[in-house]
C-alpha positions as CSV (number, residue, x, y, z in Angstrom):
1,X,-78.7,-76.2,-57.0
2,X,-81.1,-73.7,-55.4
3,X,-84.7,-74.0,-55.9
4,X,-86.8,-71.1,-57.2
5,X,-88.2,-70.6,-53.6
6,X,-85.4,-70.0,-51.9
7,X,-84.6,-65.7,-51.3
8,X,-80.8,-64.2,-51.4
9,X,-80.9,-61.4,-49.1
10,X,-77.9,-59.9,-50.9
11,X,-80.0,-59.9,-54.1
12,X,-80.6,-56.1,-53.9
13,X,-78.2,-54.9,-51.7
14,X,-76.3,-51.6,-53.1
15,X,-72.8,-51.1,-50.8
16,X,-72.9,-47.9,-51.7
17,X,-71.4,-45.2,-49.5
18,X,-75.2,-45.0,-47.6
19,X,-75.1,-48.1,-46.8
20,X,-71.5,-47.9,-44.8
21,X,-73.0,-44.8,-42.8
22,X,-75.9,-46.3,-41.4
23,X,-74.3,-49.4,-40.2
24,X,-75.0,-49.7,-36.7
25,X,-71.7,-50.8,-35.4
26,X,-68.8,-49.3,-37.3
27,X,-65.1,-51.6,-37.3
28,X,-62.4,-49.6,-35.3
29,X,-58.8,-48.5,-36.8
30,X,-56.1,-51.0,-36.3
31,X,-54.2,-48.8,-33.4
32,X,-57.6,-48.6,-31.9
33,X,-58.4,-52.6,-32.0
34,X,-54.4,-52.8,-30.7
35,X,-54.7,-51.0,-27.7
36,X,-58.0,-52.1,-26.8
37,X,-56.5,-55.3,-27.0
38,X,-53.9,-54.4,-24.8
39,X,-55.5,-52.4,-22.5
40,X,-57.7,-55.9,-21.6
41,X,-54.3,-57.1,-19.8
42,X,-52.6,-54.0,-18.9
43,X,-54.8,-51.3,-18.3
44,X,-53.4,-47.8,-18.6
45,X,-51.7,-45.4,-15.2
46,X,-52.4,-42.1,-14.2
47,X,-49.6,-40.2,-15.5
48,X,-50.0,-37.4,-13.2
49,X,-47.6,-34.6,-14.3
50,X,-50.6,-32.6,-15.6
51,X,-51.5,-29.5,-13.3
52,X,-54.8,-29.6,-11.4
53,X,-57.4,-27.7,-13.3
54,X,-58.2,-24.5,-11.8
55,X,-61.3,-22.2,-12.6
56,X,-59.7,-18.6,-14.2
57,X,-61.7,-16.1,-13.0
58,X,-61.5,-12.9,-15.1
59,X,-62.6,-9.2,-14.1
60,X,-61.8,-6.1,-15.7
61,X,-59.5,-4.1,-13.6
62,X,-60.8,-1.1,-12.0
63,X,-57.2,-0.2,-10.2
64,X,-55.6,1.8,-12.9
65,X,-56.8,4.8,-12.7
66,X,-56.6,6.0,-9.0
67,X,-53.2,4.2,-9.2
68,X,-52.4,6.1,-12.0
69,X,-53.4,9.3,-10.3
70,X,-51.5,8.8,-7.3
71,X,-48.3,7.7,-9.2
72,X,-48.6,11.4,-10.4
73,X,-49.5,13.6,-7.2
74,X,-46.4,11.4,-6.1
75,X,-44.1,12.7,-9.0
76,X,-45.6,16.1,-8.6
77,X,-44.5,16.1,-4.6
78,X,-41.0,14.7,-5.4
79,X,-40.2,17.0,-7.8
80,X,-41.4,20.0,-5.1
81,X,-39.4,18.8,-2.3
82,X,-36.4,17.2,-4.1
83,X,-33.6,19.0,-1.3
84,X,-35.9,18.1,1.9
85,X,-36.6,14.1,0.7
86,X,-32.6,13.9,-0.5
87,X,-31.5,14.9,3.0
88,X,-34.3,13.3,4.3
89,X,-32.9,9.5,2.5
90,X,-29.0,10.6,2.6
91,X,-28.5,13.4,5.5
92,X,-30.2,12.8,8.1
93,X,-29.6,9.2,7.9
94,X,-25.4,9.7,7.3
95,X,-25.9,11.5,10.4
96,X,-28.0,8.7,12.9
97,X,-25.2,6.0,11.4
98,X,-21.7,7.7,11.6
99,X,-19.3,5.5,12.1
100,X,-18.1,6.5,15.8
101,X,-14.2,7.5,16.0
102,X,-11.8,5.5,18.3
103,X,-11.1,7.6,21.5
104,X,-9.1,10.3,21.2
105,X,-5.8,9.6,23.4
106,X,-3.9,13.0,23.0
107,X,-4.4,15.9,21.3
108,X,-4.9,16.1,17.9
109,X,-2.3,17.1,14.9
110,X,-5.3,19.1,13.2
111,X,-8.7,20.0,12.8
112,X,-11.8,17.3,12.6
113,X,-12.7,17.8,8.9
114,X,-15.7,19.6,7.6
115,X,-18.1,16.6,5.9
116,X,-17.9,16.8,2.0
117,X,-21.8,17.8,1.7
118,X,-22.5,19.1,5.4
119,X,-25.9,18.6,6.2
120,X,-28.5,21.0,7.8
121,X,-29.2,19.7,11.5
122,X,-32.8,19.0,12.7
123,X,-34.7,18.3,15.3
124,X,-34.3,14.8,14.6
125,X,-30.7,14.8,13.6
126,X,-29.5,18.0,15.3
127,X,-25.6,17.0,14.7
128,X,-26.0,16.6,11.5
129,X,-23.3,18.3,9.3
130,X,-21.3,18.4,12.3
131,X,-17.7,16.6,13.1
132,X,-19.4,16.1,16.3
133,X,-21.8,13.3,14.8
134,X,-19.0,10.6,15.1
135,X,-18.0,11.3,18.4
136,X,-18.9,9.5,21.6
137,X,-21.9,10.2,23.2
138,X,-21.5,11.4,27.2
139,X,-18.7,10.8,29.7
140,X,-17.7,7.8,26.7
141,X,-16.3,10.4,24.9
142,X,-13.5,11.3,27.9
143,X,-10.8,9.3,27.4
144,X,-9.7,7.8,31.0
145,X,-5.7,6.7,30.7
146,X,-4.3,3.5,32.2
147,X,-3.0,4.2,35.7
148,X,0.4,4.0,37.2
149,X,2.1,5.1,40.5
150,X,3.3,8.5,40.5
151,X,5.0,10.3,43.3
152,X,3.5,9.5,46.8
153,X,0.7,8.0,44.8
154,X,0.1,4.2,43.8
155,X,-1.5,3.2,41.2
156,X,-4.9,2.4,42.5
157,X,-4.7,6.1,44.2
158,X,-3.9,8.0,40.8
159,X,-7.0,5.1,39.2
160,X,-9.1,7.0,41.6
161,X,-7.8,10.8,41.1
162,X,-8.7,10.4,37.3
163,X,-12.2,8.7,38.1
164,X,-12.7,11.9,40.3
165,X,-11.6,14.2,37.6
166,X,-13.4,12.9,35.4
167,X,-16.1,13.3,37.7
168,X,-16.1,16.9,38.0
169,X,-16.3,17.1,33.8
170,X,-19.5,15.0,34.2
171,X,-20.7,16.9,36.8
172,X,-20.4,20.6,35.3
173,X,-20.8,20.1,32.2
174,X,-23.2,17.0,31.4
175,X,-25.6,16.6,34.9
176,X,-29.3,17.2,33.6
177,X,-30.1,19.5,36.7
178,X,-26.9,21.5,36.2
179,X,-27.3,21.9,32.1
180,X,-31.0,23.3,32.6
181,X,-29.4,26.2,35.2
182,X,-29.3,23.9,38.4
183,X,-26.7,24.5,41.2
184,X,-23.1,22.3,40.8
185,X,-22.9,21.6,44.5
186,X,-21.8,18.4,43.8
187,X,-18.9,19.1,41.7
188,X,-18.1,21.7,44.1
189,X,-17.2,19.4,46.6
190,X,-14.5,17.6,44.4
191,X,-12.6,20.8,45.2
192,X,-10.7,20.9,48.3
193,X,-12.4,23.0,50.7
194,X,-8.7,24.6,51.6
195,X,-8.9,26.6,48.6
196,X,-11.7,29.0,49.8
197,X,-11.0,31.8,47.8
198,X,-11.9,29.9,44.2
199,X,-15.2,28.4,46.0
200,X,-15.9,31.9,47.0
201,X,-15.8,33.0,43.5
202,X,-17.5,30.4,41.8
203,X,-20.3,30.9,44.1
204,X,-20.9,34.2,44.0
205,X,-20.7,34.2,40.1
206,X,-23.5,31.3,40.4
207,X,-25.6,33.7,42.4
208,X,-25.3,37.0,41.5
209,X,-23.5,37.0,37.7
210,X,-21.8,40.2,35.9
211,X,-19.0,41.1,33.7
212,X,-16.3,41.1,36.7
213,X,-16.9,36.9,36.6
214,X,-18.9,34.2,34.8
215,X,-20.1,31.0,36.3
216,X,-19.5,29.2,33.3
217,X,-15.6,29.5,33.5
218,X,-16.3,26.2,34.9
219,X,-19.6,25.5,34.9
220,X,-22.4,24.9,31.6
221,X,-26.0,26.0,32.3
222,X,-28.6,27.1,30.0
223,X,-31.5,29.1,30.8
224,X,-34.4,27.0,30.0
225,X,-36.8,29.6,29.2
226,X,-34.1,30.9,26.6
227,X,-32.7,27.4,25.0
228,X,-33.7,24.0,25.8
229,X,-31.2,20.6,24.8
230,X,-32.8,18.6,21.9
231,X,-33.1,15.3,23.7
232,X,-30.5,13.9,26.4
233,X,-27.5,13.6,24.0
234,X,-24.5,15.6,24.4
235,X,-21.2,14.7,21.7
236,X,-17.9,14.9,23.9
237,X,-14.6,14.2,23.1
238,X,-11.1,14.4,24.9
239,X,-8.6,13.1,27.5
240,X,-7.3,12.9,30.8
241,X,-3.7,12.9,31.4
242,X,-1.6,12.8,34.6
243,X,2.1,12.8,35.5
244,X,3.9,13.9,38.5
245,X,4.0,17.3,39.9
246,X,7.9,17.5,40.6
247,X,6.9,17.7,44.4
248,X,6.1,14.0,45.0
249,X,2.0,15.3,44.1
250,X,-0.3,14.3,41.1
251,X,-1.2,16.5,38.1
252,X,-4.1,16.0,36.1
253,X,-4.4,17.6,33.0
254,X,-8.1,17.5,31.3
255,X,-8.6,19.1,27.5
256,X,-12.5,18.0,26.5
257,X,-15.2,19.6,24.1
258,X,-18.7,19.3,24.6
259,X,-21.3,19.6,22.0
260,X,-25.1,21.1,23.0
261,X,-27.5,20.6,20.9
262,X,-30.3,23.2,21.1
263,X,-33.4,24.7,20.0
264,X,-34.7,28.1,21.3
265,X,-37.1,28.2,24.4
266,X,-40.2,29.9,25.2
267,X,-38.6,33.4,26.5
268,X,-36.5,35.6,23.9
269,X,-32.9,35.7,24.8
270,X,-31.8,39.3,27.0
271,X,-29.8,41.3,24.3
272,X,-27.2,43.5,24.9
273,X,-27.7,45.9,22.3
274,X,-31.1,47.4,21.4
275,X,-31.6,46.9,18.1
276,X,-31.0,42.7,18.2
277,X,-34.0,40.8,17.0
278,X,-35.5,38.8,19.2
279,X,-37.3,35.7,19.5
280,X,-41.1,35.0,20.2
281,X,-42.1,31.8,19.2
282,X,-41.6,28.8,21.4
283,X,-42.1,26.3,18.9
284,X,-39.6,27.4,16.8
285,X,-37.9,24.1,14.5
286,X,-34.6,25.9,15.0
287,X,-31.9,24.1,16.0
288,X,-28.0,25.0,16.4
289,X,-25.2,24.0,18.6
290,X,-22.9,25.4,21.3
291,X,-19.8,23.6,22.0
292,X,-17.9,24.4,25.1
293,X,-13.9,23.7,25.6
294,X,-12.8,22.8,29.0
295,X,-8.7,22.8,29.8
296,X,-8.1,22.4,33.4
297,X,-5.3,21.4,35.5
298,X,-5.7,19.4,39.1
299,X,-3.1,19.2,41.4
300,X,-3.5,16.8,44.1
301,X,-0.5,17.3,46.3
302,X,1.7,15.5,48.4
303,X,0.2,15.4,51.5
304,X,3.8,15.0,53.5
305,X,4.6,18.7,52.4
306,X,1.2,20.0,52.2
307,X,-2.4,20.6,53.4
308,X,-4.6,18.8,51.6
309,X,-8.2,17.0,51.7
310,X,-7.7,13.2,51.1
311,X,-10.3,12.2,48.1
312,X,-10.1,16.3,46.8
313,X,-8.0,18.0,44.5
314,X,-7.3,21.6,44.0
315,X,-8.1,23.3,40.4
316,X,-4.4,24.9,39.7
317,X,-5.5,25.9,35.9
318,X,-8.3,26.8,33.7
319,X,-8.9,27.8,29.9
320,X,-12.8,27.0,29.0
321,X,-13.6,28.5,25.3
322,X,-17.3,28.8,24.7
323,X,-18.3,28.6,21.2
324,X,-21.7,30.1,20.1
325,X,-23.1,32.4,23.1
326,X,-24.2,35.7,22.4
327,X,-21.4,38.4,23.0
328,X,-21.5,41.0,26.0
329,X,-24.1,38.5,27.4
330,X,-23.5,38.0,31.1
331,X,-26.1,35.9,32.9
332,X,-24.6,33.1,34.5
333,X,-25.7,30.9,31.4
334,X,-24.4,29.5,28.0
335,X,-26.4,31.7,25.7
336,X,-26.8,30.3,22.2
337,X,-27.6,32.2,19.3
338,X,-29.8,30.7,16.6
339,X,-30.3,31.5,12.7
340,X,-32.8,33.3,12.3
341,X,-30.9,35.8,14.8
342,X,-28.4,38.1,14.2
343,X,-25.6,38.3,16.2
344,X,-24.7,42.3,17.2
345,X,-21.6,43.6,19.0
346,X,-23.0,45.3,22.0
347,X,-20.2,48.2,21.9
348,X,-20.9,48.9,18.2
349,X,-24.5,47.3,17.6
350,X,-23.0,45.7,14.1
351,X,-22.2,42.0,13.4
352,X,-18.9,41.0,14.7
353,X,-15.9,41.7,13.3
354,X,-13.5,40.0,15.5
355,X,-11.3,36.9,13.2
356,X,-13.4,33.7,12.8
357,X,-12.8,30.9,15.6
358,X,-12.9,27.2,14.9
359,X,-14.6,25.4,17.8
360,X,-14.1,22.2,16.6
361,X,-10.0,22.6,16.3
362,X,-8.6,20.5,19.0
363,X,-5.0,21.0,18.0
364,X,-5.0,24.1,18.9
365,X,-5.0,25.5,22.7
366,X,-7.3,28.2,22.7
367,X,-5.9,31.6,23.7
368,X,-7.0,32.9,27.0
369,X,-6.6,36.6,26.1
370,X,-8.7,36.2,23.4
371,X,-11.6,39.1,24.1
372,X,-14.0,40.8,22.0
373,X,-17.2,39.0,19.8
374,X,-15.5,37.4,17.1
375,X,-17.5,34.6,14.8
376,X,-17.6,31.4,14.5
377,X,-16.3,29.3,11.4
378,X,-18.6,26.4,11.9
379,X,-20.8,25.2,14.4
């Protein structure tokens, strides 16, 4: 039994609600007390899927407006220049990426189409809008046949005879010097010296050119000061073909168009009639085409029955058709007409009345009686 000295310390304790909150040490939750249990023997991984923490650095955005602005002026110069920046996107570039045609290895059954939505040419893209723009570019575009023996000829001699004839296309109608008014000596000696009176002609139309004769029956030349090629690309396309002569010689027969390219030069081009505008400015954006039609026959004979320069031939035919070259014109050069000028007939001083030509119609021989200044349906 407990004496009246001893104290119970629980005599005047309240565990009240006071009491539990300023206990010093407080009893964890079961869960708690079982993990920290087990977290004694196995102590918890890394799970790692979290992503690292990375500061976010906010700003207030100060791009908007001048974007916003110049997302306008953009609209506003669209909207202005619609045409130019559709043929800029679509026309120009149908133009640089034709797809080329296969060569052409006899003539033609009718005329190279017009394109759908024919395009204006530039300076950058001057055959644009042209059939021209999927042809070959150079002496590619002169379809060379395989060779065979004909009459006296093997072969390897006919193999050469075309490589010469071909040659002679190259040499008056695509040589740099010769295009920018140049002298065609070296095509000139292709021809066999025996057939003087042609040589003759040729060169006296070359130096001293009138109505009577024109050097560009065979030869093309333009006068530099007057029109100038856009770049060093001419479009060409045709064929050679050869059989025999019916005298043991060689025949050649050549039927090639050539497309210029050109803008206007620094001099105005010599008119015929009085009243033709002419042209001042040299920097002129300008740009149109000529395109030139060469027929020839070359006949190299059989040299058991007649004279005859080994490694020559002589020109037995010609039928050149120059499309776009100002009428009554006779200069010794291709003279191209441009836009912005109008063409005149010299014996009437009025636009020409003659029946439209198409220069790009290869089906068709042109007629070499044809006279007068007619037009042109395309160029």
């Amino acid at each position: 039994m407990p004496t009246t000295d001893d104290h119970d310390p629980f005599e005047n304790l309240t565990l009240d609600e006071d009491f539990v909150n300023s206990a010093e040490h407080k009893e964890g939750s079961a869960r708690a007390r079982l993990l920290a249990s087990r977290w004694k023997q196995q102590p918890p991984q890394d799970t790692a899927w979290r992503a690292p923490v990375v500061p976010l650095r906010r700003s207030r955005s100060r791009w908007q407006l001048p974007l916003g602005i110049a997302v306008a002026a953009g609209l506003v110069l669209v909207s202005m220049n619609a045409g130019r920046i559709h043929s800029a996107l679509y026309g120009a570039d149908r133009a640089a990426t034709a797809t080329p045609l296969a060569p052409e290895t006899a003539r033609p059954s009718s005329a190279a189409p017009t394109p759908d939505d024919p395009d204006t040419p530039t300076l950058a893209h001057p055959f644009a809008g042209s059939p021209a723009a999927q042809w070959a570019s150079g002496s590619a575009g002169i379809y060379v046949p395989p060779a065979h023996g004909v009459g006296v000829y093997s072969s390897s001699d006919v193999a050469s005879y075309l490589r010469k004839a071909r040659q002679f296309l190259v040499l008056t109608n695509l040589d740099p010097a010769v295009l920018r008014g140049g002298n065609p000596q070296a095509a000139l000696d292709l021809i066999d010296p025996l057939q003087k009176q042609l040589l003759a002609e040729v060169k006296r139309n070359l130096a001293h050119p009138s109505a009577k004769g024109s050097a560009t029956d065979l030869v093309t030349r333009f006068n530099p000061d007057q029109a100038q090629l856009i770049g060093t690309t001419v479009k060409v396309r045709g064929e050679l073909a050869f059989k025999g002569d019916g005298d043991g010689g060689l025949d050649i027969t050549a039927d090639v168009t050539f497309v210029y390219p050109l803008r206007p030069g620094p001099h105005p081009v010599p008119s015929a009639a009085p009243s033709t505008p002419v042209r001042q400015a040299s920097d002129s954006t300008d740009v149109t085409r000529s395109i030139v039609r060469r027929i020839y026959t070359l006949n190299v004979p059989n040299p058991h029955k007649w004279q005859h320069t080994p490694g020559t031939f002589f020109i037995q035919a010609w039928n050149p058709d120059i499309g776009n070259t100002a009428c009554g014109v006779d200069n010794g050069f291709v003279n191209p007409e441009f836009p912005e000028e109008a063409p005149l007939d010299p014996r009437t001083g009025e636009s020409p009345t003659g029946p439209a030509v198409d220069p790009y119609d290869r089906s068709k021989v042109p007629d070499p009686k044809r006279a007068g200044c007619g037009t042109l349906s395309r160029t």
